[in-house]
Backbone as ProteinMPNN parsed JSONL, in Angstrom:
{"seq_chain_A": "XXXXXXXXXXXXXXXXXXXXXXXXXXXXXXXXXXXXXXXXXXXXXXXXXXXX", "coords_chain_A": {"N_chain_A": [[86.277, -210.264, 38.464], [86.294, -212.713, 38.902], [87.619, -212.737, 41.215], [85.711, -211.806, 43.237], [83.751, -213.411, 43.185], [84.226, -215.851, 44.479], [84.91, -214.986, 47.042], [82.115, -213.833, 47.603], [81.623, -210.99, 47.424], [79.698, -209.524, 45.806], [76.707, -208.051, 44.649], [73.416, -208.779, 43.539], [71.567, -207.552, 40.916], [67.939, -207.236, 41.434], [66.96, -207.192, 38.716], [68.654, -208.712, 37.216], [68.401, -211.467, 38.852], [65.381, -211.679, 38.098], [65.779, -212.205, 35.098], [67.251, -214.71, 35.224], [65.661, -216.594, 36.32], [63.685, -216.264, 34.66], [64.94, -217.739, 32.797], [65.702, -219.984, 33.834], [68.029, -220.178, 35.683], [69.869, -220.664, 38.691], [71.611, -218.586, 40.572], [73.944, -220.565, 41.565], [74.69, -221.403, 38.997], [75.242, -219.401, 37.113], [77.371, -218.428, 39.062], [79.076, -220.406, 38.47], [79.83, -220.308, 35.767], [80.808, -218.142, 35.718], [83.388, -218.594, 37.296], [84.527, -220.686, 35.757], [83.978, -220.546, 33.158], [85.379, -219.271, 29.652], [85.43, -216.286, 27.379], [84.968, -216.547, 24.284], [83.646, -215.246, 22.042], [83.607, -212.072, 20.895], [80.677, -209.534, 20.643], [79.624, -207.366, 19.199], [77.899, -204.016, 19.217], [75.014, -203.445, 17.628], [73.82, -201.362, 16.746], [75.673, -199.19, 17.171], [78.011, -199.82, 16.526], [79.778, -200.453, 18.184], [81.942, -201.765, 20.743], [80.44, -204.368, 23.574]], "CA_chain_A": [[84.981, -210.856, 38.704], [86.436, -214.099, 39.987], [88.05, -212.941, 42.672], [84.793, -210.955, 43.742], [82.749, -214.465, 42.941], [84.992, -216.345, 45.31], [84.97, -213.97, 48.593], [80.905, -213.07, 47.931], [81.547, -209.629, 47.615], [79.199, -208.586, 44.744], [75.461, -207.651, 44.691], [72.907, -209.258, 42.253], [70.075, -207.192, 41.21], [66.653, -207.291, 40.483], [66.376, -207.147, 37.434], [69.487, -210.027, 36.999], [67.64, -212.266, 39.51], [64.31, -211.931, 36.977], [66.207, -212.896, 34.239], [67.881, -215.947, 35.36], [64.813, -216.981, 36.98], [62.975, -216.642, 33.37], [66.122, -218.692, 31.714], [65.509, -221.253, 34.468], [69.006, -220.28, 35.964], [70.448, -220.277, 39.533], [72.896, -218.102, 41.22], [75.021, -221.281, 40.977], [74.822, -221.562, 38.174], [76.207, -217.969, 36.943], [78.753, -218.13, 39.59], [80.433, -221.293, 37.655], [80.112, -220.011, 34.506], [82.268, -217.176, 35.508], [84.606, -219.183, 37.494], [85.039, -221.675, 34.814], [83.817, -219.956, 31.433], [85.959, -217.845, 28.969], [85.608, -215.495, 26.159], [85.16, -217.218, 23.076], [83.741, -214.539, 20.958], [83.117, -210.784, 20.889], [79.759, -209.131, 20.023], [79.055, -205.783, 18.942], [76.588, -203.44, 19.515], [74.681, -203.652, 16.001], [73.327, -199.691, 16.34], [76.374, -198.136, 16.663], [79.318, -200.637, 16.084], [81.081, -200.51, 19.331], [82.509, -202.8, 21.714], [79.719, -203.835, 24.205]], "C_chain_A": [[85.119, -212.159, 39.472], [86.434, -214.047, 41.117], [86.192, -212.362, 43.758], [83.41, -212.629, 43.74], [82.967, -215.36, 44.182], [84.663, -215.927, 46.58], [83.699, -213.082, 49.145], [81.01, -211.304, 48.222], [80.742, -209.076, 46.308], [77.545, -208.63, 45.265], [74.482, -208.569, 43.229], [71.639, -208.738, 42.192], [69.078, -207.824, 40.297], [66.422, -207.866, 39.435], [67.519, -208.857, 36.723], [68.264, -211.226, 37.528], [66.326, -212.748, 38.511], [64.522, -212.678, 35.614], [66.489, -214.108, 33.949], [66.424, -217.043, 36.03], [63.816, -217.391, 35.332], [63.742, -217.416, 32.742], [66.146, -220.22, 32.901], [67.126, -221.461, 35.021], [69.042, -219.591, 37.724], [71.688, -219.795, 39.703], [74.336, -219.291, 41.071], [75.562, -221.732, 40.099], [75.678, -220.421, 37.504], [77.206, -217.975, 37.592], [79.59, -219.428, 39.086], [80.529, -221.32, 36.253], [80.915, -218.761, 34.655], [83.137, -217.74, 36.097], [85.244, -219.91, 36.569], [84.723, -221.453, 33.28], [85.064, -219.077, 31.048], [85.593, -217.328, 28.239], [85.469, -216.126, 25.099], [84.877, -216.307, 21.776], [82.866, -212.543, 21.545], [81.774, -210.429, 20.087], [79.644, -208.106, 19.904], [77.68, -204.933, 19.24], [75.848, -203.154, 17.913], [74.06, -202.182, 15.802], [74.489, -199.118, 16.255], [77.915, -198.912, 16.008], [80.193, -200.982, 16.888], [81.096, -201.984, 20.413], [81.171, -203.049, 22.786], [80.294, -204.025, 25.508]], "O_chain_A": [[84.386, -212.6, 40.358], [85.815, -214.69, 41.965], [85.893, -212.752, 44.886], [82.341, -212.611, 44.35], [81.999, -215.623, 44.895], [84.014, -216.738, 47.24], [83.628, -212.281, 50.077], [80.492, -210.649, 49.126], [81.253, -208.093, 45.772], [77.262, -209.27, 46.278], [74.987, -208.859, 42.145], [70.714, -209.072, 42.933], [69.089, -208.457, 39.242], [65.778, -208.897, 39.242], [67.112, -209.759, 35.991], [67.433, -211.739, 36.779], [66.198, -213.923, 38.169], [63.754, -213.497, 35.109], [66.219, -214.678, 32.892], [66.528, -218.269, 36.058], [63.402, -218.504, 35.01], [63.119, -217.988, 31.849], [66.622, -221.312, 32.591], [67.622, -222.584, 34.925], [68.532, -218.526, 38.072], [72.705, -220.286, 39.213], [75.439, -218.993, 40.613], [76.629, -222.345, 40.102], [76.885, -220.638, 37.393], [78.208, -217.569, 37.002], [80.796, -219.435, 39.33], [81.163, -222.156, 35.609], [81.647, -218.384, 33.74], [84.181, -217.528, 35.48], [86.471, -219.846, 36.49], [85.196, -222.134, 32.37], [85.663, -218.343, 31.834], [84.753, -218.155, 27.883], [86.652, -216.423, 24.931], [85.514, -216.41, 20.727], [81.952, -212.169, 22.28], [81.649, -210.92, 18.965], [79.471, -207.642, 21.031], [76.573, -205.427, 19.452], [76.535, -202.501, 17.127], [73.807, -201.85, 14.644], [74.611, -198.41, 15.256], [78.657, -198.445, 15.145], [81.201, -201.639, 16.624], [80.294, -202.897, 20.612], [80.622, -201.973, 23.023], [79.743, -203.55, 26.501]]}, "name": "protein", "num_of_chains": 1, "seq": "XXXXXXXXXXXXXXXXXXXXXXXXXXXXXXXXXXXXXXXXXXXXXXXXXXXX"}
């Protein structure tokens, strides 16, 4: 995902764009939370139990 964040090679749809737009978030914003965020905790899917 980095490298793809880096070199503008991904797509952002719709329905993303709407989202971030209702959370009061820009594109630059998302692209330095994946350059510079990690993992801190796993969540489950609470219907069936699995990985999401």
């Amino acid at each position: 995902m980095q490298d793809k964040i880096r070199t503008r090679q991904y797509v952002m749809t719709l329905h993303a764009e709407e989202e971030m737009t209702d959370d009061h978030l820009s594109i630059f914003d998302i692209e330095r939370a994946i350059l510079t965020g990690s993992v801190f905790e796993r969540q489950t899917d609470h219907v069936s139990g699995e990985w999401k």
